[in-house]
N, C-alpha and C positions, 0 to 999 in steps of 0.2 A: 776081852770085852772092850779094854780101850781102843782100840785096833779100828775093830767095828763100829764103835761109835764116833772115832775120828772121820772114818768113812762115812756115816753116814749125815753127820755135821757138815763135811766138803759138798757133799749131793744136794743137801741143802742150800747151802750156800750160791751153790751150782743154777740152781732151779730158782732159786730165789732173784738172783743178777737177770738169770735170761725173761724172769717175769715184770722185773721193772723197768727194763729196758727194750723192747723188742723196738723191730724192727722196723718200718715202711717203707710199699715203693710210693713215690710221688715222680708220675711223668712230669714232663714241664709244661707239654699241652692240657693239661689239666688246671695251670696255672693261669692268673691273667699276666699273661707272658707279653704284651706289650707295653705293660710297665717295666718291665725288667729291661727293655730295649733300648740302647743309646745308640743305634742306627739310623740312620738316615731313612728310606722307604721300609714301607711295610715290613710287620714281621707278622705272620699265621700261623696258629695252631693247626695241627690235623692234618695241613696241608702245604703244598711251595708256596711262595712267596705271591703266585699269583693269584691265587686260592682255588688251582688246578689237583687232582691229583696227586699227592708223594708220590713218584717214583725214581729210581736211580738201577741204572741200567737193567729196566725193564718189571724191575720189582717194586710191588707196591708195599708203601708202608701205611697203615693205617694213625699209629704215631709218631710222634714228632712236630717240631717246628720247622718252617721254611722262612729263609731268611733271604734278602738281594743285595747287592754289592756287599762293602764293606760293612760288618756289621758287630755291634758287640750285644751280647747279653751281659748283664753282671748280678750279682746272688750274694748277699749278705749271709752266710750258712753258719755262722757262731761258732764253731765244730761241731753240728749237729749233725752233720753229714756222715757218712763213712765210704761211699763210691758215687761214683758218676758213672755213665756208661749210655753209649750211643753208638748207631752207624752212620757216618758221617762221607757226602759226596755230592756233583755237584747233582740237580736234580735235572730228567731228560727234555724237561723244556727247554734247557739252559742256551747257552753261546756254545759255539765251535771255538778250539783252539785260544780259550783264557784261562789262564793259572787261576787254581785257589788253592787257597791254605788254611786251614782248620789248627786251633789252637785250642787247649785247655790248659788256663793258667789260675796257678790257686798259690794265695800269700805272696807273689812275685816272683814264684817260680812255674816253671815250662814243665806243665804235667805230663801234655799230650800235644804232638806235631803232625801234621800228616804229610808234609810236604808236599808239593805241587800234585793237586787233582785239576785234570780236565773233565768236561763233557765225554762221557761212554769209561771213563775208569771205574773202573770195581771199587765198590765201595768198602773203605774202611772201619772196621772194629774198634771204638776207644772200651777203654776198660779202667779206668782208673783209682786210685786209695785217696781219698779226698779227709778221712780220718784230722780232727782238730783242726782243718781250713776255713779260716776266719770270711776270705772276702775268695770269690772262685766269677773267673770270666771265660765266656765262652767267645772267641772272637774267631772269625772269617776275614781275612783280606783277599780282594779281587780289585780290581781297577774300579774307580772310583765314577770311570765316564761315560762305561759302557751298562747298557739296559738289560732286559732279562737276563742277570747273573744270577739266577736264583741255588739257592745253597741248600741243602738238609741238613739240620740235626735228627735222623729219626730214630724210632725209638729210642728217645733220650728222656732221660729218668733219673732222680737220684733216688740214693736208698737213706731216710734218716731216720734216726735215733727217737723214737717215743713218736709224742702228737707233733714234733717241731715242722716247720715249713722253711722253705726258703723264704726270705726276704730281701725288698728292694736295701740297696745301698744306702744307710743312713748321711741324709744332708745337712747335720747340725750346726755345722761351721758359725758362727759369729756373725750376726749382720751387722754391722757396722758400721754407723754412718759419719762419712766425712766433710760434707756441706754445711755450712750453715746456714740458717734459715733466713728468709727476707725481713729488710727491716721495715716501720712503718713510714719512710719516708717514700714517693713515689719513683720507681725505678721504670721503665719503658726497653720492653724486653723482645721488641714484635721484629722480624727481620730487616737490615738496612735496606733490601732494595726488594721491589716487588713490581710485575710484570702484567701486562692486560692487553687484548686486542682494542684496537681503536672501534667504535660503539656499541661493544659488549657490556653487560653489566660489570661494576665493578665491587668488590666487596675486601674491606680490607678491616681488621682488626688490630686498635692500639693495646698490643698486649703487655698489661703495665701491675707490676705489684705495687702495694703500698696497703696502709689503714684507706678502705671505704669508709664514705664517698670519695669520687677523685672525679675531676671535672676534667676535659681533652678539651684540645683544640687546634687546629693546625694552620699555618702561615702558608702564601703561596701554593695551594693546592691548584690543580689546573683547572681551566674552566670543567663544569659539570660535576663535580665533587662538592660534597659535604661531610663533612663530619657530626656525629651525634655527640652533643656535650656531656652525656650522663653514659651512653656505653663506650665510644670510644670506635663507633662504628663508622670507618670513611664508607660511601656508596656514590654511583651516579652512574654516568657512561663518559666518556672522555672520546671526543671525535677527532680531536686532529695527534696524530706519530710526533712522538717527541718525546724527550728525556727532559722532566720535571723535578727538583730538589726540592721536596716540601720539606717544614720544619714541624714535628709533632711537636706539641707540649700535654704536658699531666701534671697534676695540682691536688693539691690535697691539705689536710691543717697541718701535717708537719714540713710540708715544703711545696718544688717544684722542681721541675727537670724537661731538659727537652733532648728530642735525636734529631739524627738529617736522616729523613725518608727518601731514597730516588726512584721516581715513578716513571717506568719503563712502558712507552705507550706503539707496541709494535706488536711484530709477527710471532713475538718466544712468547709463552708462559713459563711458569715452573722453576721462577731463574733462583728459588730456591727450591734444598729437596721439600718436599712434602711432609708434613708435619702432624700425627693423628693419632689415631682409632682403627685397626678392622676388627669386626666382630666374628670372624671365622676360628682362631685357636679360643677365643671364650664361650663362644654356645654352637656352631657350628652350625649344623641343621636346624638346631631349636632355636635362631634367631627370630624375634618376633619387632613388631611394632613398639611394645611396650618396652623391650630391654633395647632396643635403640633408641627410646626417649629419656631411659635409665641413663643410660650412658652419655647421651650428652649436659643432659640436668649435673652429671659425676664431674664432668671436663670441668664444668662453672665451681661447682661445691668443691673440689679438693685442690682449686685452685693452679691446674694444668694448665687451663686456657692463660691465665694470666702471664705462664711464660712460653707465651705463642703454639700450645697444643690448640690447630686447627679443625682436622678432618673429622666424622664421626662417617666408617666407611662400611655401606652391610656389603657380606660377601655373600655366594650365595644362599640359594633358600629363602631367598624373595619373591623369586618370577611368577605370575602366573600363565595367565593365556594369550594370545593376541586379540588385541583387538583396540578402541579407541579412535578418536579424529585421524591418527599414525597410522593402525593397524599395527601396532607396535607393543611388545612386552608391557602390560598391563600389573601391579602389587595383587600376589594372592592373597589368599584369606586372613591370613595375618596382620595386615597389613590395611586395613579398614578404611583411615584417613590418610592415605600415602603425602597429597598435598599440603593438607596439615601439617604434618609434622616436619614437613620440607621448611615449611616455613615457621615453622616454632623454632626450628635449628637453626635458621638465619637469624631466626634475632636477637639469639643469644651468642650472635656474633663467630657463630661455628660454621664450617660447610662442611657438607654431605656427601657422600659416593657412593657407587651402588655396584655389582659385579654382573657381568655379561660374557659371553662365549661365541665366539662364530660357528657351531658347533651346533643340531638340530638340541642338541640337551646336553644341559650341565654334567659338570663332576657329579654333582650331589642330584643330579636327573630332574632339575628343573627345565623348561623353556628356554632355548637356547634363541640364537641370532640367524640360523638359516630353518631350511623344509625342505623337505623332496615333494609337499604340496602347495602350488602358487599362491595359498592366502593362507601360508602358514600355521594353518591349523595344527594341534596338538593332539594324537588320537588316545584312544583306552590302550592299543598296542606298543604302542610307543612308551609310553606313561607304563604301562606292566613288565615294559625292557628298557629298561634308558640305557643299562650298558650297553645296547647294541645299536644305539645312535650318536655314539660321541665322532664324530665324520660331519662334517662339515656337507648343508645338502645344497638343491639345486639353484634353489629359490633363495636368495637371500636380505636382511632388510637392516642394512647398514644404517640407510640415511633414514629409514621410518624410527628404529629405536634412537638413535642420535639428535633428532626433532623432539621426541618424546622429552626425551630426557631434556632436554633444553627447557622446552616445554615447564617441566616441572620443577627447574633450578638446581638442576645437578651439578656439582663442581668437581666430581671423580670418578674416572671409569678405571674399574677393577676388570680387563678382559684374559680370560684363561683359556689357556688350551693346549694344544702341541704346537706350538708358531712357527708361522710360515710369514713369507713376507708379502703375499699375496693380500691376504685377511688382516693383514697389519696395516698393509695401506689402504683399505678401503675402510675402514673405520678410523682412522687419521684423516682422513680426506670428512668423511662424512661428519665428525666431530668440528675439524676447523670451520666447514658450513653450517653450523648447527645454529650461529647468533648466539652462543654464549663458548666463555672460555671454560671447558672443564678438559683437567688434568686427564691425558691417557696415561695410562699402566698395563704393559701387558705381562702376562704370565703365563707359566713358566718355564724355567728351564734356555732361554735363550740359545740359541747357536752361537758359539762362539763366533765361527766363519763370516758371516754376519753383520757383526757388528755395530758397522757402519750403518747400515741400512735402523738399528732398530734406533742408533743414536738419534739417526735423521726424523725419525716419524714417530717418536712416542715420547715422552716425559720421563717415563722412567721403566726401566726394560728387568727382569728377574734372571740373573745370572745364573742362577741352579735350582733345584729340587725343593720344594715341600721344607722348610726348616723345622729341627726336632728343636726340644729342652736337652740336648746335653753339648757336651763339650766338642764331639765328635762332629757333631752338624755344624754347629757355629764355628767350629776351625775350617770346615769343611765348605761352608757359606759366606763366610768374609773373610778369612787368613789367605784363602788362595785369589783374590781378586787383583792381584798386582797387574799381571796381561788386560785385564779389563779397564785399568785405570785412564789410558789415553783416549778412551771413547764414554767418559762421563764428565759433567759440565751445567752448564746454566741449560737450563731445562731440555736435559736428559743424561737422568743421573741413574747410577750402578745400583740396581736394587737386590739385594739380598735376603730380603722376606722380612715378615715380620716381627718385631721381635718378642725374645722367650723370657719374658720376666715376668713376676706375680703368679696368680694359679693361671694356667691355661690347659686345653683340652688336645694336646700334642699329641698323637699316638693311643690314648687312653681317656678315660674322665678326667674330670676337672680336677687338678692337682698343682700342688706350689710348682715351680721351674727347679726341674734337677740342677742347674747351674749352682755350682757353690755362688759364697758372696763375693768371690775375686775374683768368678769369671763372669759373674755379673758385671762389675765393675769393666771387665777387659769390653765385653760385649757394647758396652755404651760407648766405651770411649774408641773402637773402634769401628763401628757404626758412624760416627762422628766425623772422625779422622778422614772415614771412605767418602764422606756427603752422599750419605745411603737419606732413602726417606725414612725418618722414624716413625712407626708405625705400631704404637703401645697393641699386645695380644693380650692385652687379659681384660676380664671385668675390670671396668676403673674405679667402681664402688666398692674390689675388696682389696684395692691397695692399700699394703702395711706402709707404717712409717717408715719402714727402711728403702720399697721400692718407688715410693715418692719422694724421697727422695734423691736417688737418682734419675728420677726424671726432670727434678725442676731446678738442678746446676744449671744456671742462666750462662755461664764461662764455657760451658761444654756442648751446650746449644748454640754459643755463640760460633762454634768453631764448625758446626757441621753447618750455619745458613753463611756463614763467612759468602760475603757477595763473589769472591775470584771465583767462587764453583770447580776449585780444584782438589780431587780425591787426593790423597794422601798417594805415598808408593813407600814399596818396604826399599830400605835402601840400605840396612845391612842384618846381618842374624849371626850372633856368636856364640858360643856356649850353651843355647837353646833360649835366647833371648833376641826376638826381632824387633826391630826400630824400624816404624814407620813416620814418615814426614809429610807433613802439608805446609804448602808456603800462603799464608793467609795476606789478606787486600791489604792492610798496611806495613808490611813489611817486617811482620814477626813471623813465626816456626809456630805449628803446633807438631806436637813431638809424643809418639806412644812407647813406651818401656814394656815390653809385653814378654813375660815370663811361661817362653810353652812349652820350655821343659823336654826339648827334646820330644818334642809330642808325634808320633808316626815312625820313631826311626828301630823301635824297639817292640815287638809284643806287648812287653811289659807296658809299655808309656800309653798304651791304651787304656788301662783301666784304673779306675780312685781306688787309690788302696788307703787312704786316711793317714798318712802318716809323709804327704811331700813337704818337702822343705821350701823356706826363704831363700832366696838367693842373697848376695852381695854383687853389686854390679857397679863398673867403671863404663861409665858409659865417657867416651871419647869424640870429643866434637869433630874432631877432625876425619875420623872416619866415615863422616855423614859430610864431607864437604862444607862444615861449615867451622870459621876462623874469626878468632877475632874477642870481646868481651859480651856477655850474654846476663840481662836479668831472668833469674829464671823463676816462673810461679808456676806450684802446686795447683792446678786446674781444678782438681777435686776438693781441695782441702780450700779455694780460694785465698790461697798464701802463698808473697812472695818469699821465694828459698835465699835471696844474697844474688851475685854477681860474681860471673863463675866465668874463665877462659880456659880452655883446652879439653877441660873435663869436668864431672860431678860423678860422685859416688854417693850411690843408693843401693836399699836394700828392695826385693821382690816378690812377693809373695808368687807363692806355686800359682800358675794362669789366671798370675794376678797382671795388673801395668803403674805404671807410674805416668799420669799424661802431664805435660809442660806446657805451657809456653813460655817461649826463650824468645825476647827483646832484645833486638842486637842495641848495645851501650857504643858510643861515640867518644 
């Protein structure tokens, strides 16, 4: 009898475990798996990468994910997981003759390898025990330059444990701020030099903290200028070429202070980067009238503008139809008082851009800059296909939209597309003619080859792709610009996209920036370093106290409108620590300590597994060519460090930096 009842207690027992725990599958295209992506281009459910068909030599898969170039997923699994399991190759739209490789890495170990798959290899089986794995990545490497590399996870699924789901990667890290705040004396924080055509409008803003009221006013302004004494607004037209040093002054009950402005009265604009707003990673598509006038009313309220945040840029999803005195790209229905509020944004001392395409229709399948019909019409066909108008057509109205916009006080052109240098100089040409100075920008993806030509003819040119929120895009977006460095300058600077801080709508909805808070940190200060334009992506009404404040380090602004207009170059990397330098207009260093950790050189070093380390770093002056005695200040923290020759030792947080500037001492 005990025998039997022991048995029948185990079966119990038995039946009991397999009840409270069962099993599930969960595909991953069932998930919203473009949160989960810290890749660069698209990632799709159901489908490749182009949101073509899965197939892999010749077989269709109805699940799975399609993924393009290098790309990572990462999965927060607790160990609620027990397998992963996929067929993984590359997909038959792909490239001829490019390596990929397929990884499953789970706690920082190599689950699953697949070693070199080309285009037409049979596709591989993963099968793995994923049992107790905390943090599990699923990464792809392929060349980083080339286009439809599209990849398969398909049929890929995990099996977990009860109701559990995967989860994105927890980003609780410490926000931490290192700035200190402005005092109420008045400080004048607007760029030392600033550039205009000779009798174009001119519009320049004293951007100055301090306790309101603050009363401006400037000395020696050139003939045709004035200054507003209550906002701080220079305007007029300036007709005759010449290099002007005005003196600002700002005033307030607890003091005064002044700067030297030099007023560059020639052929350049832009002769700093670009300073703003777009509102593409914050509302995208649902950009309206009212949350561009949100946003600028934000720039004044959270005190942006005061340390020189200019632009307030829509991108598209404005256009409507042609038509008007131009015959030119008309504000759709959103958009109700387009002039209005052109000029409600000027008087609050801000300027405005708007985004265009030589292209019959936008990304987002707006109204483009060309037609295959001579007066441009926009049909119901066209409008029901826009993907099959992104081609550039016969008809096109360079100088009609570039009047327009003039017309209406635009001061930035956002123009997108696949760039060629055809469509770049006729909208360069048509902008210089227009009677007013607005900034070109084109995007994206530049040609390297190139170069020259995009330095020559635009303000500021997009060196690569679409930028994500992770670490992988923004290493991938700014760490590699060093070849690009000798063709950016006084107005025509290395643009990088916009940047990933606050909530933005990257890949996904609106959500915080996957960057931890040290690669925040890296992101700003090398953005800076580069003389990238900075270009805030998010709502500026829902910035926390931490990501305002790295925006409004006046020391770290100072260093990216630095008049020489000299990008930064990485000029050594040791130990997984790169040092980029900029030699700023009076003869200091600005210096980045960028901790990235070996980032690329390993599987592993692709994905946050929560547990990297500080570093200890000797940083050696001498191995940057530079000798001699140096003061050096904490950029972030606005504190000098002491008076240091040959070295300084610092510590580095994981893809964090340490920015300087080093004072050469006499």
């Amino acid at each position: 009898m005990k025998r039997i009842a022991a048995r029948v207690l185990v079966f119990i027992l038995l039946n009991t475990s397999a009840v409270a725990q069962h099993i599930k599958n969960i595909w991953l295209d069932e998930l919203p798996i473009k949160s989960f992506s810290e890749g660069i281009p698209a990632v799709l459910p159901k489908t490749n990468a182009a949101g073509d068909s899965m197939k892999i030599t010749g077989v269709y898969y109805t699940h799975g994910v399609g993924v393009n170039s290098t790309s990572i997923l990462s999965f927060y699994l607790d160990g609620n997981a027990t397998e992963f399991s996929a067929i993984v190759g590359v997909d038959d739209k792909g490239v001829k003759n490019l390596p990929h490789k397929f990884y499953v890495i789970g706690d920082k170990k190599i689950l699953f390898e697949s070693g070199e798959m080309q285009l037409g290899d049979a596709a591989k089986t993963v099968k793995v025990d994923v049992s107790g794995i905390k943090r599990l990545g699923l990464l792809v490497l392929v060349d980083m330059e080339v286009n439809r590399t599209y990849s398969n996870w398909a049929n890929a699924k995990f099996l977990m444990k009860n109701d559990a789901l995967p989860q994105t990667l927890p980003n609780t890290d410490d926000k931490y701020i290192l700035t200190p705040g402005a005092d109420k004396n008045p400080k004048i924080n607007s760029a030392k030099i600033f550039g205009a055509r000779p009798g174009n409008p001119f519009l320049y803003t004293i951007a100055t903290t301090g306790e309101r009221p603050i009363s401006f006013s400037a000395t020696n302004l050139p003939s045709g200028l004035s200054v507003d004494e209550k906002t701080g607004i220079v305007s007029g037209k300036v007709s005759q070429k010449g290099t002007y040093k005005t003196i600002l002054k700002a005033k307030n009950s607890f003091g005064e202070t002044q700067k030297e402005l030099k007023i560059v009265i020639g052929d350049t604009i832009a002769l700093t980067p670009p300073i703003g707003w777009n509102g593409w990673n914050s509302w995208a598509r649902n950009i309206d009238q009212e949350k561009v006038i949100a946003s600028a009313d934000a720039m004044v309220k959270t005190g942006l503008s005061q340390h020189g945040w200019t632009y307030i840029n829509i991108d598209d999803a404005w256009q409507g139809k042609r038509g008007g005195m131009f015959n030119a790209i008309q504000p759709n229905e959103k958009f109700p008082g387009f002039k209005e509020m052109i000029d409600y944004i000027h008087g609050l001392g801000l300027k405005i851009g708007v985004y265009s395409t030589p292209m019959i229709t936008s990304y987002a399948g707006y109204n483009g800059g060309s037609s295959d019909f001579e007066d441009g019409r926009i049909t119901d066909s066209i409008i029901n296909n826009k993907r099959a108008f992104r081609y550039v057509g016969k008809y096109r109205f360079e100088e009609n939209d570039a009047k327009q916009m003039a017309a209406w006080g635009i001061d930035y052109l956002k123009y997108d597309w696949r760039i060629d240098v055809n469509s770049a100089e006729k909208m360069s040409v048509a902008l210089k003619n227009s009677g007013r100075d607005i900034v070109y920008s084109i995007s994206n993806s530049a040609p390297f080859a190139k170069a020259k030509d995009w330095a020559s003819l635009t303000n500021t040119f997009r060196t690569g792709p679409d930028i994500r929120d992770s670490w992988l895009s923004l290493y991938h977006s700014a760490f590699t610009l060093d070849k690009w460095a000798p063709y950016g300058g006084r107005g025509h600077w290395l643009d990088p996209d916009m940047m990933i801080l606050g909530n933005v709508t990257t890949g996904s909805a609106l959500h915080p920036t996957r960057l931890t808070p040290d690669e925040q940190y890296s992101h700003v200060s090398l953005f800076s370093l580069l003389s990238a334009p900075l270009l805030i992506g998010c709502p500026i009404e829902q910035l926390d106290a931490f990501t305002l404040n790295l925006l409004t380090n006046d020391e770290v602004i100072e260093i990216n409108q630095d008049p020489s207009g000299k990008p930064a170059r990485l000029v050594n990397e040791t130990n997984g620590v790169q040092i980029w330098l900029k030699h700023l207009e009076d003869g200091s260093y600005a210096v980045g300590l960028f901790n990235i950790a070996h980032f690329g050189q390993t599987p592993e070093s692709y994905i946050h597994w929560g547990d990297e380390k500080t570093v200890n770093y000797e940083f050696d002056f001498n191995k940057i060519g530079l000798q001699g005695k140096f003061r050096l200040r904490d950029v972030w923290k606005q504190k000098d460090i002491g008076i240091f020759s040959k070295s300084f030792s610092t510590a580095i947080k994981h893809h964090g930096v340490i920015l300087l500037r080093m004072f050469p001492v006499k």
